[in-house]
Every structure is written in structure tokens, then in C-alpha cells.
C-alpha positions in Angstrom: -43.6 -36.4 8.7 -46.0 -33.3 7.5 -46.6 -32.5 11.1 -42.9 -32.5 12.0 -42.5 -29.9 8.7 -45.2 -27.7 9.6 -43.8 -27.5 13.2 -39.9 -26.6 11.8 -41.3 -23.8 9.5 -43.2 -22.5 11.9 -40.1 -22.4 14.5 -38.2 -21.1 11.2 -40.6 -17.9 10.9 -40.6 -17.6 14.6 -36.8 -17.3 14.7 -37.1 -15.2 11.2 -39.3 -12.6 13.0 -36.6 -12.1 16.4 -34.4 -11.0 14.1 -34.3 -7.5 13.0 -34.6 -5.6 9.9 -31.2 -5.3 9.3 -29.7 -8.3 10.5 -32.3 -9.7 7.9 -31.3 -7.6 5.2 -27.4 -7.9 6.6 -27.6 -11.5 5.8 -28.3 -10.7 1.7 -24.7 -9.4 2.3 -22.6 -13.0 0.8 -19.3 -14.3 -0.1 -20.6 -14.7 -3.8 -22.1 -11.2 -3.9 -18.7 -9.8 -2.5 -16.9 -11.7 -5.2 -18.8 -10.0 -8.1 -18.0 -6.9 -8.2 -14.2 -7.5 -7.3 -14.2 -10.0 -10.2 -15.7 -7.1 -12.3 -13.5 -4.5 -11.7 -10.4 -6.5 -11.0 -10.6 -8.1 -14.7 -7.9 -7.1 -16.9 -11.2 -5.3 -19.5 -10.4 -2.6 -16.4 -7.0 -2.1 -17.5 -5.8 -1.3 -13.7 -8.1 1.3 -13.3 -5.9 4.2 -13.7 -6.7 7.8 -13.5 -7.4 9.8 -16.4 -7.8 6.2 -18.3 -10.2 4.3 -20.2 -9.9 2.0 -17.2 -11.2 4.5 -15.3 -14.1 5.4 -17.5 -15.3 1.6 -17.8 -15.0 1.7 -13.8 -17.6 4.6 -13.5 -19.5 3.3 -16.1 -19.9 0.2 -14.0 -20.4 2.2 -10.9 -23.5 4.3 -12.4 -25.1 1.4 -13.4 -25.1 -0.7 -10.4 -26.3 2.3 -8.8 -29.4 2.9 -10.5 -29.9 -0.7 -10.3 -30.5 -0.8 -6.9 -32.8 2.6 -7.2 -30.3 5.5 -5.0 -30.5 8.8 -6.3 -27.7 10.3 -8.0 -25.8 12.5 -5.4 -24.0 14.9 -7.7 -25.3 18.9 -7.7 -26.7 18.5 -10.7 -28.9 15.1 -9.1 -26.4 12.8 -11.4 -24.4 10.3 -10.4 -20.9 12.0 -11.3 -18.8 14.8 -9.9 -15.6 15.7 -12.1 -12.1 16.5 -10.3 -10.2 18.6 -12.3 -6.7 18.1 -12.2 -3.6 18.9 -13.7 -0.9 16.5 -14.0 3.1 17.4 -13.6 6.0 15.7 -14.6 9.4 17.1 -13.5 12.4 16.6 -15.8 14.9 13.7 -14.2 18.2 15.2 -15.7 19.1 17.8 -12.5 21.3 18.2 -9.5 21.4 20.4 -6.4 24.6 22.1 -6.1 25.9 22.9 -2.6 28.1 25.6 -2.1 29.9 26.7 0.7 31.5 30.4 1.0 31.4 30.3 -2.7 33.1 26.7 -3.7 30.8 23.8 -4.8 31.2 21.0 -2.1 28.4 18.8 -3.2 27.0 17.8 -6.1 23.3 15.8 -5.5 21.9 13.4 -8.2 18.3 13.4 -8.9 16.9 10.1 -7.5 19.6 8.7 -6.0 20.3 11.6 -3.3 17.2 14.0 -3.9 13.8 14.3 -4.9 12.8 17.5 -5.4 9.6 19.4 -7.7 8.0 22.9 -8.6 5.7 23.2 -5.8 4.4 26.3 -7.4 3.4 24.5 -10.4 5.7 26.8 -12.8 7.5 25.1 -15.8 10.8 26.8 -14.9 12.0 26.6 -11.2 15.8 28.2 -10.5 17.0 28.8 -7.2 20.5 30.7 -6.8 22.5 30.3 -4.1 20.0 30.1 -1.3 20.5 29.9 2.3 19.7 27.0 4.0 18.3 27.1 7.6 17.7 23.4 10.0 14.4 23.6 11.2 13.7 20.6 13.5 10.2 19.2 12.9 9.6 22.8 11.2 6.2 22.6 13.5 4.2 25.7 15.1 1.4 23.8 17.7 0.3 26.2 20.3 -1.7 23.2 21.8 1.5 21.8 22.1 3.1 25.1 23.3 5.6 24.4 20.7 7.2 26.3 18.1 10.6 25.3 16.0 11.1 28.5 14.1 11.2 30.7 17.3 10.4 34.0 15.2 13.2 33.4 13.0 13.1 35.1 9.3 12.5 32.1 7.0 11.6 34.2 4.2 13.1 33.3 0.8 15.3 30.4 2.8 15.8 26.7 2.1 14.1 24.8 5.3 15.7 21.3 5.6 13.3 19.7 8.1 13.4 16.4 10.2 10.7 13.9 9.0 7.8 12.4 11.8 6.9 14.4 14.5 8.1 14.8 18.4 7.8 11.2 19.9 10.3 10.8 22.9 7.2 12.5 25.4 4.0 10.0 25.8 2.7 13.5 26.5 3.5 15.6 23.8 1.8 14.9 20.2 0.2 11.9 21.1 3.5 10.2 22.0 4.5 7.6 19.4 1.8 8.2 17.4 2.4 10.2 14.5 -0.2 13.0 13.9 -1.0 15.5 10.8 2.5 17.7 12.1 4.7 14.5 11.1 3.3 14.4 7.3 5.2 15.7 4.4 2.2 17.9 3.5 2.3 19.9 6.5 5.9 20.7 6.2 5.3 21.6 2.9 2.2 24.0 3.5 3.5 25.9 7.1 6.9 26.4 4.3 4.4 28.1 2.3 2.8 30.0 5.0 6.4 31.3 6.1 7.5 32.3 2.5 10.3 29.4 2.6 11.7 29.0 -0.8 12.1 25.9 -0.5 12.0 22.4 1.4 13.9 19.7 2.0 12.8 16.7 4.2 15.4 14.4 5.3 14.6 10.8 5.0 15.5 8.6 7.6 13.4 4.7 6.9 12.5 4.4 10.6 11.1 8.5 10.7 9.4 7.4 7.4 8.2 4.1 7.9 9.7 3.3 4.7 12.9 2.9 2.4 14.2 5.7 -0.3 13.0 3.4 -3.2 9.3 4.4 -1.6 10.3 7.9 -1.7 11.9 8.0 -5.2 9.3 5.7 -7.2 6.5 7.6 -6.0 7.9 11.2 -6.0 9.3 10.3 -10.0 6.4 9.6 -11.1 3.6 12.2 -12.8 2.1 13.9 -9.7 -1.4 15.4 -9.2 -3.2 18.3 -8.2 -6.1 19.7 -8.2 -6.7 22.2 -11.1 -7.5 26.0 -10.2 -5.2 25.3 -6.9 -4.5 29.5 -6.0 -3.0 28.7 -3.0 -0.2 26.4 -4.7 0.0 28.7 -8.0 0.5 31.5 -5.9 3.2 29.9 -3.8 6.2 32.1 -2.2 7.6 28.1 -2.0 9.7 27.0 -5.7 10.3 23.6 -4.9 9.6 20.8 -2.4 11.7 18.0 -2.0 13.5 15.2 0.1 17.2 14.3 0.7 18.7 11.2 1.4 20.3 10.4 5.1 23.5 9.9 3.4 23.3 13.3 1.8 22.1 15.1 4.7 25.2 13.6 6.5 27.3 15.0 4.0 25.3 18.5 4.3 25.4 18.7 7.8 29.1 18.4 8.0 29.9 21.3 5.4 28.1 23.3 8.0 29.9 21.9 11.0 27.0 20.1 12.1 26.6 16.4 13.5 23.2 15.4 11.9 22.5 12.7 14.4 22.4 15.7 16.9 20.7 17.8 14.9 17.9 15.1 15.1 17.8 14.2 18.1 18.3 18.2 19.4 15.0 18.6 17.6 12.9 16.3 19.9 13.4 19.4 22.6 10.6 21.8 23.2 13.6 24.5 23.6 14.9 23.9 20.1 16.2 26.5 18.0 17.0 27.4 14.3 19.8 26.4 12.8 21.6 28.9 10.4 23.6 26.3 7.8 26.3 28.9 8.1 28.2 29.7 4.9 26.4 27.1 2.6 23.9 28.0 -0.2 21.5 25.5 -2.6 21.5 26.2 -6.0 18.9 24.2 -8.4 17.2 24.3 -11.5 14.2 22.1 -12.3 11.6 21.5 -15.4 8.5 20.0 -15.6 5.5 19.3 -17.9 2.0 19.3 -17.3 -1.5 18.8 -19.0 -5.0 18.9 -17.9 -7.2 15.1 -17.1 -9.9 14.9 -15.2 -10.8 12.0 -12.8 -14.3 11.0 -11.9 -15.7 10.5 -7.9 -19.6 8.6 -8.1 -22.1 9.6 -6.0 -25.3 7.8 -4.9 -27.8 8.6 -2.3 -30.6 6.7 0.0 -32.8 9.7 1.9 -33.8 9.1 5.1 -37.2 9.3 6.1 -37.1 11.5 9.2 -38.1 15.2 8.6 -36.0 16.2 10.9 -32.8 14.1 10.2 -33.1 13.1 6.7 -30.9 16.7 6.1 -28.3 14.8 7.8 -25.5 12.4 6.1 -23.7 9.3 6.6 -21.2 8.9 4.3 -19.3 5.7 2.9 -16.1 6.5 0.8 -14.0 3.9 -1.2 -11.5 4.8 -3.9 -12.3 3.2 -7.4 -8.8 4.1 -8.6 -5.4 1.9 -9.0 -2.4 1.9 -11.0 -3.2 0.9 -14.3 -0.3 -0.2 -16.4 3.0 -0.6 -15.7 6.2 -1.8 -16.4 6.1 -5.8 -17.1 6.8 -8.5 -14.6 6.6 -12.0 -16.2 4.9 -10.7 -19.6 1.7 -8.9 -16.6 1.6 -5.5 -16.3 -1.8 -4.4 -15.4 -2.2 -3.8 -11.5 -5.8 -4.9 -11.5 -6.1 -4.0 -8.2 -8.2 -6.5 -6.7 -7.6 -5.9 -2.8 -6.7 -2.4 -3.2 -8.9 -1.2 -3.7 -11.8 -3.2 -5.8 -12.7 -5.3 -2.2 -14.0 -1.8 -0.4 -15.8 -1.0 -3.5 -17.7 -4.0 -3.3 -18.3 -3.6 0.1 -19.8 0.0 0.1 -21.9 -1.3 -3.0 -23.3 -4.2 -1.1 -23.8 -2.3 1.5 -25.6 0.5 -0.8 -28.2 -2.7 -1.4 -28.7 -3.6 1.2 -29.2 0.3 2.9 -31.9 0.6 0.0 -34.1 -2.0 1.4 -34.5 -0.6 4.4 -34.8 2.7 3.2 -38.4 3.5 5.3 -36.2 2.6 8.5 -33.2 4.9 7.8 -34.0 8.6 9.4 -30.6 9.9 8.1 -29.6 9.6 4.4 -26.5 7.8 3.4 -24.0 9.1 1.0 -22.0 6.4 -0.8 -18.9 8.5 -2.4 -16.9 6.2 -4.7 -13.8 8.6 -5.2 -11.2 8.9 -7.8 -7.6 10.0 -7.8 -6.3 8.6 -4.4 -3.6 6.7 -5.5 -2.1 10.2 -6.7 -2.7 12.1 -3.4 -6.3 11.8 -1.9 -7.6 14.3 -4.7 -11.0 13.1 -5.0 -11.7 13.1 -1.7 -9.9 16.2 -1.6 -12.0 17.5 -4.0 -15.4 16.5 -2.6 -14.2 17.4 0.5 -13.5 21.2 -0.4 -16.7 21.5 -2.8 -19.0 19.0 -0.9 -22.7 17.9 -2.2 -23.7 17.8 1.2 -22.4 20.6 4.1 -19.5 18.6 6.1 -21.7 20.2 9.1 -24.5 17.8 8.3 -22.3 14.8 7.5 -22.4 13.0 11.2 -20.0 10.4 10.2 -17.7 9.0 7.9 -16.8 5.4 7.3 -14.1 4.5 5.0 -12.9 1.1 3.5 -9.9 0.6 1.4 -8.9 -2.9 1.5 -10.7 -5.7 3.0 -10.3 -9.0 5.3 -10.0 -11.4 1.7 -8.3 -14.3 3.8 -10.3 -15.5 6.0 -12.3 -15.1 9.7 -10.6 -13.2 12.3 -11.7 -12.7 15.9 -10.5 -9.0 16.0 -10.8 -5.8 13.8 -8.8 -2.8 14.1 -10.0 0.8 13.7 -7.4 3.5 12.0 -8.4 6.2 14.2 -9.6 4.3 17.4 -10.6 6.5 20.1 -10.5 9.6 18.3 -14.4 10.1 18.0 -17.5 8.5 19.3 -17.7 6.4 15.4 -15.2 3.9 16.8 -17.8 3.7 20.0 -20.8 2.2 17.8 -18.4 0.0 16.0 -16.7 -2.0 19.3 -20.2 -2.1 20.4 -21.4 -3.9 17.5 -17.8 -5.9 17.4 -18.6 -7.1 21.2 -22.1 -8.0 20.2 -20.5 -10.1 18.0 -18.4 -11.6 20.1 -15.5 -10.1 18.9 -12.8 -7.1 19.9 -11.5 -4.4 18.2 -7.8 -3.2 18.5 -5.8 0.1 17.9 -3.5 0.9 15.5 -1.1 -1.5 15.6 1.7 0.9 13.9 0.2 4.1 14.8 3.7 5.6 14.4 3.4 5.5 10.5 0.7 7.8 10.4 -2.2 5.5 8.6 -4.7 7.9 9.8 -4.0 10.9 7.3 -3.6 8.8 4.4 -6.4 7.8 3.3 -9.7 9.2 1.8 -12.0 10.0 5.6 -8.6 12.4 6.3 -9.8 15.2 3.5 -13.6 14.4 5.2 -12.0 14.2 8.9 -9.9 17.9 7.7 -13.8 19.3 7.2 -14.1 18.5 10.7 -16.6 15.2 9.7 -15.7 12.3 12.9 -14.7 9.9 10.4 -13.1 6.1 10.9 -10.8 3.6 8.5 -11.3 0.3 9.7 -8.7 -2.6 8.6 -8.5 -6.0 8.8 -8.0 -7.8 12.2 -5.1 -11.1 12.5 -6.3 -12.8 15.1 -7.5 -15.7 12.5 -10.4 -18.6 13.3 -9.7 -22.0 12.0 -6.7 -21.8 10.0 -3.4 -23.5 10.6 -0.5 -21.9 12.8 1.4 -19.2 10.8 -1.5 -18.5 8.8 -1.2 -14.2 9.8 2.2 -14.0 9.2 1.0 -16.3 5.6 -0.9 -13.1 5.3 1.2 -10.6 5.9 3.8 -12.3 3.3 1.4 -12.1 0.9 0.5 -8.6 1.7 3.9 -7.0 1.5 4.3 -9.0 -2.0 1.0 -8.1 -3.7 0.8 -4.2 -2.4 0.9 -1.8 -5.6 1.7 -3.9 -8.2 0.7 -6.8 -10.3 0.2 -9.2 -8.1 -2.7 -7.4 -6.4 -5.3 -10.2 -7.9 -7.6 -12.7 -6.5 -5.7 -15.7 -5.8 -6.3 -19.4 -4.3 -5.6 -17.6 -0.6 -8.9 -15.6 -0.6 -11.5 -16.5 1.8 -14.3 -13.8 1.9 -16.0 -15.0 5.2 -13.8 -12.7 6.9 -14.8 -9.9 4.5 -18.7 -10.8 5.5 -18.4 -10.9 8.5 -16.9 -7.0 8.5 -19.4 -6.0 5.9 -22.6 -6.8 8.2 -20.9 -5.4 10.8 -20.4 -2.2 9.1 -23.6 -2.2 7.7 -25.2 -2.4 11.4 -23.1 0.0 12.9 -23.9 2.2 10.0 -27.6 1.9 10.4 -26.9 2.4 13.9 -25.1 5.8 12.8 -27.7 6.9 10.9 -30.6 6.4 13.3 -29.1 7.7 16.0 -30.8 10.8 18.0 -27.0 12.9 18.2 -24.4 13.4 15.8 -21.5 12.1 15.9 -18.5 14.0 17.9 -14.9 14.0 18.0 -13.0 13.1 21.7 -12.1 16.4 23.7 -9.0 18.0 22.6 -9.2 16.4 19.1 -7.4 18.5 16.1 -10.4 18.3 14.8 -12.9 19.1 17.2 -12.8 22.6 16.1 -13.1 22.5 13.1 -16.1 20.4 13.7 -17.7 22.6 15.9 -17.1 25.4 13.2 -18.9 23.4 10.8 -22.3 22.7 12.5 -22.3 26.6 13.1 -21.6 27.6 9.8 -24.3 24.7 8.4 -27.1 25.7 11.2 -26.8 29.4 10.0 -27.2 28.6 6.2 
């Protein structure tokens, strides 16, 4: 019997030692030490983890300390562990209407909420616009890559745009066919209105150019809304107001110009598209809003690496440590405690942060871990990091980004937001298939997942960055299980259901973690940098970067 022990240690080192470093280290990476920290910050002491909130103080309280628990570095300027966001909050008054006129007479009256969403987009208390002219854009996209250009040299100055949401999909060979780029976000119409002295905008909401309903649109646009403080370019703003309008007011628009806005729409999928003058209508509107100063808080640890000549260079993880906080009641709950959105890729980038730190000798690059704040109102501390960045985006090689995790169980695939766009998505299916499992596209990549979340402000620097999410292709659970999972999803995302429940199976979530973690160590020891695939919209920018970083 002590013979046949000796001999099973032995073969028990002998296995120990094929393994490497990291896969030795990976496996420190558990369902229970996944479970922690989502327990922690999901708890109702968290209060939902709200901007600008107690909740959110306890949060990077939390954050800190597990931080200098596992020995990283602060990664702040001033070598803490925090980097304030400034913002500045706005609330527009409810109690407004637009007022269409044409050739003098009132023909419409639009109710706030119910027909329009609309909000100083110059962040001034007092927004009134007097009998504007209107003018139908199309996509209201300029894209010389594209050869494409819906404003034709037409005089937008001091006009009302009303664009078409989404972006040109008809062509497979035009702006990535049906998948919906950076030109079919709101923000972009929004800031090219800007650049063209537009006084205004007005997006027409359609659910399948949105990829969702009006309630989306209303609920979120109602709310108090975010920016970040000391913003020149908005405060500045030729632009009074952005907004949206219902497809059952635009209907009603198009016809008091004589227009069909079905053909309008679908006019604007044409390269050859021109302005439309709204001939004889003007948009009158007066708005009010209220705002006061809050900061947020992004944490920032760091592991150097121990090359001379890479340790310079950065991998950066991001997850948001912000939700909700409280809301309005359902069944006597209402703290969104936020426990898949987005507590789950905090835990994971802290684990990984662990785990990172014991093999610190091994890593030639240094890792970033940027837990931001703010996303759930707009990406702002990303945003923020992004435009005053500890570490020069021309150093950062990569960026890997988790907000939500696999929490129900394991899957045989993964799929990468952003798949094929850079050579990080390369590393990852490598690992994946080394694993014996695949990784998949996009599956909706006409909803435009890819610029909303936290790597877009880092992939906007011109940093290759990645969002992995959860795969559906589930092992060992009973027929229907995905669509189970979906279900639940759908029910739990943004509000008070978003808790740990009897569902949750973290051996998903493991296995995903260790992968990340070895791709990222993969990342980080790598000779090259990181790059973005020929005729990226980012590859520029990216190029720019390393320039400006290698002559500073």
C-alpha cells in the first residue's frame, strides 16, 4: 500500500510539472472564488451600485482593498488606486411639446415621451428653437471610405436634421453589410450634426433599425443623463437639442411635407441619395433642464512586467463596477443589485488580477486592470480614461473587456463582440480550439454590440480591443436549456431581478475565465503588438497612436 502511494505522488508531481505556469496558476481560478466577490457586490449593503451613490463608494472601497490584497500597484497618476470622472448630471423638464407648423399653421402637436424624446445637447438650462426648418437627411453619414456622402454640400446650418436610424445595410459590400458599424449609432448622428452646425436632431425610431421598442428609447432618454464635466466641445455646441421621434410621428411629419416616409427610408439605402428640404414646415420647441455636479470613481491596479523592453507596454482588462441602484418597487425589491451585469466581469478581472500577480516574474508586459465607473449612463468612465489615459493608448497592445458572464452553466462555444476585427480574437480561438472548443461571431451583429460597451472608448484610441460573451451551445443540460437561458435573460436585464438565483452554474464562467487568463498571458508575452485587420476604422487611429507614443 505505501509503495502504491509513493508511486501515485510521484506520477501526481510528474503530471504537476507538464503543466505550465499558468495553467497551474489558471486552476486557482474556482467556482467558489468566482462566487465571492459577486456575492459581495451583489448584496443589497451595495445598494445597486449606482453612480454618484454610497453604493458606489462601498463598491470602490471594496475594490481598493482587494487590490492591495493581492500586492498590484495602484495605477492612478498620482500611483493610487483611484481616478475621479467628473461629471455633470442633466435632467430635462417632462412638461414640453414640439410644435409643427406648416406655412405658418400648427399641424402637429408632439408630446414629450409618448411621440418625442428630445434634450439640450449644449448643456444650457434654456433651449428655444423658433420655427426651424427641417431638412431629411438619410443616414446623415459622410464616409469617404465608403465614397458616401448624404448631405451632398447642402447648407445644414441652423436646420433641424431628421435622420434615419442604423446604417446602409441592403449592400454586403457597403458598411460591412448587415452589420451595424460606429455610422449607425445615435452618437454619431449627433456629433457630424454638430460638426455641420445643425440646430438640431431628430432620429426616427423604427424597432427593427433600433433593435429595440420606444419604451427603450423613452425610459432611458427620461432619465438624468451624463456627461463628462468640462465637455467644450458639447458646451460650445452650434446643436440646441438632440432627440428621437416616434415612427408614428414621423409618418404624420412626412406627410405634411408631401412625403411617403417608407420611401424616404428606403430612398436613403442609395449611394445617390439626396437632401430632402421638408418644404414649408418649421419645428418649434422649448426645453428645461437641471443639472449638478457628481463625480464617479474608475479603479485602477497594475502588475509590471519584467521585460525591459516591454514592461512600457500594457494589457488592459476593463469591467464596469456600476448598476442601477434603486428604483421603482416591484414586489416590495427595488435595488437592481446587479449580480450578472455587471458584478460577474468584476469578479472575473479580479481573479484574474490574482492570479496575473503570481506569475508576475513571467509576464514581460504589464497588465492594467481598469474597473470603470459610469457606464450604465453612457460609457463615461471609460470615456474618461480613455481621453486622459494613465498609460499612452499607443502602448496599450490590447484590450479585453467583460461585462456579463457564462453564470448558467458549460458551453462548447464562445462568441467574440468584435470577431475578426483585430489579431486579439486570433489568440483567443486559438486558445478556444486548444480547448476543444469554437468561437462564433456576433450572432446579432446588426444591433451594433460592438460600440456599446467600455473597449469601444479604448478601441476609439485606436487600442485592438475585444468583448467576449457567453456562448449557447450548452454541455450536459436538458433540451431547451439556451432558450431557458435566454428567458431568463431578457427577464432579469436592468432591473431587479438581476440576482444570483438557483439557475447559476459558474463552471461555465471558469471555464471562460482560465481561458481569458491564458490568452491574456499569451497577449502580454507576446514579441508584436497587437493590430487591427486591414481596412479597420480603427487602424488609423492606431497607427497614429504608436507614432505619437514612440516620439514622446
Amino acid at each position: 500500500m505505501k509503495k502504491l502511494l509513493i508511486t501515485a505522488l510521484l506520477l501526481g508531481a510528474f503530471v504537476g510539472c507538464m503543466n505550465s505556469p499558468v495553467d497551474q496558476v489558471g486552476e486557482t481560478i474556482t467556482e467558489k472564488s468566482l462566487m465571492k466577490p459577486i456575492t459581495k457586490l451583489s448584496s443589497d449593503k451595495f445598494i445597486g451600485r449606482a453612480t454618484g451613490t454610497i453604493g458606489e463608494l462601498k463598491t470602490v472601497d471594496y475594490l481598493v482593498s482587494q487590490l492591495e490584497e493581492y500586492g498590484l500597484q495602484g495605477g492612478a497618476e498620482d500611483g493610487g488606486f483611484i481616478q475621479d470622472v467628473p461629471l455633470v448630471g442633466q435632467k430635462t423638464g417632462q412638461d414640453t411639446q414640439v410644435e409643427i407648423r406648416k406655412n405658418g399653421n400648427v399641424v402637429h402637436q408632439f408630446d414629450y415621451y409618448s411621440d418625442f424624446m428630445a434634450w439640450p445637447s449644449n448643456l444650457e438650462k434654456e433651449v428655444s428653437i423658433d420655427e426651424a426648418d427641417l431638412v431629411y437627411v438619410g443616414y446623415g453619414i459622410q464616409a469617404p471610405e465608403e465614397n458616401w456622402d448624404d448631405f451632398k454640400d447642402t447648407d445644414v446650418e441652423g436646420k433641424i436634421l431628421v435622420v434615419k436610424n442604423n446604417d446602409p445595410s441592403d449592400n454586403p459590400d457597403l458598411f460591412g453589410g448587415e452589420t451595424r458599424l460606429y455610422y449607425g449609432r445615435y452618437d454619431y448622428k449627433y456629433e457630424k450634426a454638430r460638426e455641420l452646425g445643425a440646430a438640431g436632431v431628430l432620429i426616427v425610431h423604427t424597432t427593427p433599425s433600433a433593435g429595440y421598442g420606444w419604451d427603450v428609447v423613452a425610459n432611458s432618454w427620461s432619465r438624468e443623463r451624463f456627461y463628462l464635466r468640462n465637455n467644450e466641445a458639447m458646451e460650445n455646441s452650434p446643436t440646441k437639442f438632440n432627440g428621437w421621434l416616434t415612427k408614428e410621428a414621423s409618418t404624420n411629419l412626412f406627410e405634411s411635407a408631401g412625403l411617403n416616409l417608407e420611401d424616404q427610408l428606403e430612398a436613403a439605402e442609395d449611394r445617390d441619395f439626396e437632401p430632402v428640404p421638408m418644404e414649408g414646415l418649421s419645428l418649434s420647441l422649448d426645453l428645461e433642464a437641471q443639472y449638478r455636479q457628481q463625480d464617479a470613481k474608475n479603479v485602477l491596479g497594475v502588475i509590471e512586467g519584467s521585460s525591459d523592453r516591454l514592461k512600457d507596454e500594457y494589457l488592459v482588462f476593463t469591467a464596469h463596477h456600476d448598476h442601477l441602484g434603486v428604483t421603482s418597487p416591484v414586489e416590495g425589491d427595488s435595488i437592481n443589485n446587479g449580480a450578472l451585469d455587471n458584478a460577474a466581469g468584476v469578479s472575473a478581472v479580479l481573479n484574474m488580477a490574482r492570479a496575473y500577480k503570481e506569475i508576475q516574474p513571467q509576464l514581460k508586459r504589464s497588465i492594467l486592470f481598469l474597473f470603470v465607473g459610469a457606464e450604465e449612463v453612457g460609457l463615461l468612465g471609460s470615456q474618461y480614461w480613455a481621453e486622459n489615459p494613465t498609460v499612452h493608448p499607443g502602448k496599450v497592445t490590447a484590450n479585453i473587456n467583460l461585462d456579463g458572464m457564462n453564470v448558467y452553466g458549460k458551453t462548447k462555444d464562445l462568441v467574440l463582440i468584435g470577431y475578426d476585427r483585430n489579431s486579439v480574437s486570433d489568440v483567443i480561438e486559438r486558445v478556444a480550439e486548444e480547448r476543444g472548443r469554437v468561437v462564433k461571431p456576433d450572432p446579432h451583429p446588426d444591433r451594433g454590440y460592438f460600440y456599446r460597451s467600455d473597449h469601444f472608448s479604448l478601441a476609439k484610441k485606436g487600442i485592438p480591443a475585444i468583448f467576449p460573451n457567453a456562448g449557447n451551445e450548452f454541455v450536459d443540460k436538458p433540451e431547451g436549456y439556451a432558450a431557458m437561458v435566454d428567458s431568463l435573460q431578457d427577464a432579469n436585464y436592468h432591473n431587479v431581478n438581476d440576482e444570483i438565483n438557483k439557475h447559476w452554474d459558474l463552471s461555465g464562467m471558469k471555464a471562460d475565465v482560465r481561458l481569458f487568463f491564458d490568452a491574456g498571458y499569451r497577449i502580454a508575452n507576446t514579441d508584436e503588438m497587437q493590430t487591427w485587420r486591414k481596412g479597420n476604422e480603427f487602424k488609423k487611429t492606431r497607427l497614429d497612436m504608436i507614432e505619437d507614443a514612440s516620439s514622446n
